[in-house]
C-alpha positions in Angstrom: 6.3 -1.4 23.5 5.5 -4.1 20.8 6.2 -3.0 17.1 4.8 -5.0 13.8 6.4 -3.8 10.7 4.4 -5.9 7.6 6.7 -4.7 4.8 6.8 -7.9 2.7 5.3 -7.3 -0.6 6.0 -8.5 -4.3 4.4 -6.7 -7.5 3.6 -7.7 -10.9 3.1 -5.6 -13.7 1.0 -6.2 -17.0 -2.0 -7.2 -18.5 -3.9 -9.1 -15.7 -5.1 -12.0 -18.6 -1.5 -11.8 -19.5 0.5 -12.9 -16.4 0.3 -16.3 -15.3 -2.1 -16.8 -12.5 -0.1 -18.7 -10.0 1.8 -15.6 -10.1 -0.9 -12.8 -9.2 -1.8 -15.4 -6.6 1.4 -15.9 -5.0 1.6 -12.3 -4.4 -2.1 -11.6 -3.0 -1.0 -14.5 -0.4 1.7 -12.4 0.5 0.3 -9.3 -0.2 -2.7 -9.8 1.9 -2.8 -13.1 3.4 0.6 -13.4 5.1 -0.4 -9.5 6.7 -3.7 -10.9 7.8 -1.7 -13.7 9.6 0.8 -11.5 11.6 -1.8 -9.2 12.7 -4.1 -12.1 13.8 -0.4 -13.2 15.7 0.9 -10.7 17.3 -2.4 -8.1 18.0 -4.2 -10.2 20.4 -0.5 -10.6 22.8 0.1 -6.3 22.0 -4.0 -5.6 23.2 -3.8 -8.1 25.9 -0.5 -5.9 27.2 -2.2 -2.6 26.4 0.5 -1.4 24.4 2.1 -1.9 20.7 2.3 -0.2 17.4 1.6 -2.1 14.0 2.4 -0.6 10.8 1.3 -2.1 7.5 2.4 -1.0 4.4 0.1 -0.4 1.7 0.7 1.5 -1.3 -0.1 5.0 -3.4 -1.7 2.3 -5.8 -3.9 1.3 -2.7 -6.1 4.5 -3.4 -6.9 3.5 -6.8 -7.2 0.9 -9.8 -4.2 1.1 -12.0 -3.6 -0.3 -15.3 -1.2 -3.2 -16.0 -1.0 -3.4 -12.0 -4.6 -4.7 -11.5 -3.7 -7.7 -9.0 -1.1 -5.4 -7.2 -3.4 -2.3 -6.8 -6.4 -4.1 -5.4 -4.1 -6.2 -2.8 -3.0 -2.8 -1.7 -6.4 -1.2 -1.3 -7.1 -4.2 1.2 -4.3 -3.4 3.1 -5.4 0.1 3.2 -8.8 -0.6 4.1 -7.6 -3.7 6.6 -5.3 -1.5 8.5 -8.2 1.6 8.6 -10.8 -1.0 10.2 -8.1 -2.0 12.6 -7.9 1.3 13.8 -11.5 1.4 14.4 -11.6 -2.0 16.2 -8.3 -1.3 18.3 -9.8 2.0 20.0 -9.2 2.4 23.4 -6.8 -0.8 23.8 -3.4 1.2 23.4 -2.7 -0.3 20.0 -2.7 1.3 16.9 -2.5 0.5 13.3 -1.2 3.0 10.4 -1.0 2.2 6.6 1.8 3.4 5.0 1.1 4.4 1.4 4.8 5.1 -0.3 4.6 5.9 -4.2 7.7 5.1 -5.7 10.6 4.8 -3.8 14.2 4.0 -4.6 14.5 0.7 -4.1 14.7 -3.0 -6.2 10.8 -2.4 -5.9 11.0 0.3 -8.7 11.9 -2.3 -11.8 8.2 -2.8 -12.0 7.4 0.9 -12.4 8.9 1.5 -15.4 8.7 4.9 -17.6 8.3 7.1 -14.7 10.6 10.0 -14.3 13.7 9.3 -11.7 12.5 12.9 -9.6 9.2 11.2 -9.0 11.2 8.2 -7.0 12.0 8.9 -3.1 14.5 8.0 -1.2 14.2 5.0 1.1 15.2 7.4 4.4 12.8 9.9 3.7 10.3 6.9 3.3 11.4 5.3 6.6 11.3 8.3 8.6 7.9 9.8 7.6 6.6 6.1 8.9 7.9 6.0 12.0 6.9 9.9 12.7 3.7 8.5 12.1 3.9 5.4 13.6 5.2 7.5 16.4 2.1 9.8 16.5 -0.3 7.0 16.0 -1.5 8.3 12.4 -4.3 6.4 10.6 -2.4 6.4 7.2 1.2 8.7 6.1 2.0 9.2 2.2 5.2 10.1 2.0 5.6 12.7 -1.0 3.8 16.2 -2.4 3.0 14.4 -5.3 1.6 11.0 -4.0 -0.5 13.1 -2.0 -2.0 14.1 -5.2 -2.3 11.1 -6.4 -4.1 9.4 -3.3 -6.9 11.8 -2.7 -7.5 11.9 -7.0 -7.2 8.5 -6.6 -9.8 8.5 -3.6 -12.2 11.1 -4.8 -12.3 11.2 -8.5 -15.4 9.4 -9.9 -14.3 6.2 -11.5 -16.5 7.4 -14.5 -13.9 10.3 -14.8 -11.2 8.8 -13.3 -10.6 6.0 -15.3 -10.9 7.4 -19.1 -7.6 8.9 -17.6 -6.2 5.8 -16.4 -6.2 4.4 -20.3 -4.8 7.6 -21.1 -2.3 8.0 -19.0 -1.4 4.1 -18.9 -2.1 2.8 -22.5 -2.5 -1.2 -21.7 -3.2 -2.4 -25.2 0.0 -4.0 -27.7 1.2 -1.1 -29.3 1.5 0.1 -25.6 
């Protein structure tokens, strides 16, 4: 069986009008555009066989907009959304697609997460093996961790009109930040 692990992924973290553009669009080419191209490689080859597994890894950020991570966030929700239509058009072929939606995990990644507490971080194996069980069971979507499971369906569900008064209050973006 074919298997198509898109885990490359940078982040930035900031004010959007703060970071130098070049930079937010370095990483929705990888973010988004270098995915795009691998699945537009390899699916025709796994459907034309019948068989194959392709997971893509989103984020916990995918499930909503977050402050100082605007750029990162929305590259995320495409993946999320990308790899849900791909379910949809890969039906009945004997290839599936699942997003994997990690919070923060303990990797290099975490330097631009910064003043969360270390208990909120999983562990990489934990990670790893919650996406191949789902992988594995042909899952839409996994989200490894009780509380990113929280976070994706407030995320999801919350009106923006609630949800993102909490956002700035949670996340202060301003200077005295």
């Amino acid at each position: 069986m074919d298997l198509l692990i898109n885990d490359a992924g940078m982040g930035t973290t900031g004010r959007f009008f703060e970071i130098p553009i070049e930079q937010e669009i370095r990483m929705i080419r990888l973010n988004v555009e270098a995915m795009v191209a691998l699945c537009g490689a390899f699916l025709p080859g796994m459907v034309e066989r019948g068989s194959g597994r392709v997971l893509n890894v989103a984020s916990v950020s995918g499930f909503m907009p977050v402050p100082q991570q605007a750029t990162y966030s929305a590259s995320k929700a495409f993946v999320l959304t990308f790899t849900e239509a791909l379910t949809i058009d890969l039906h009945g072929t004997g290839v599936t697609a699942t997003a994997l939606c990690p919070g923060p995990v303990k990797t290099e990644f975490e330097g631009i997460i910064e003043g969360l507490p270390s208990g909120l971080f999983l562990e990489p194996a934990r990670v790893a093996r919650e996406a191949i069980d789902a992988l594995e069971q042909g899952r839409l979507s996994v989200v490894p961790g009780a509380m990113n499971k929280v976070n994706a369906v407030s995320g999801r569900y919350a009106p923006r009109r609630v949800f993102l008064p909490l956002a700035r209050r949670f996340w202060p973006t301003g200077p005295d930040k």
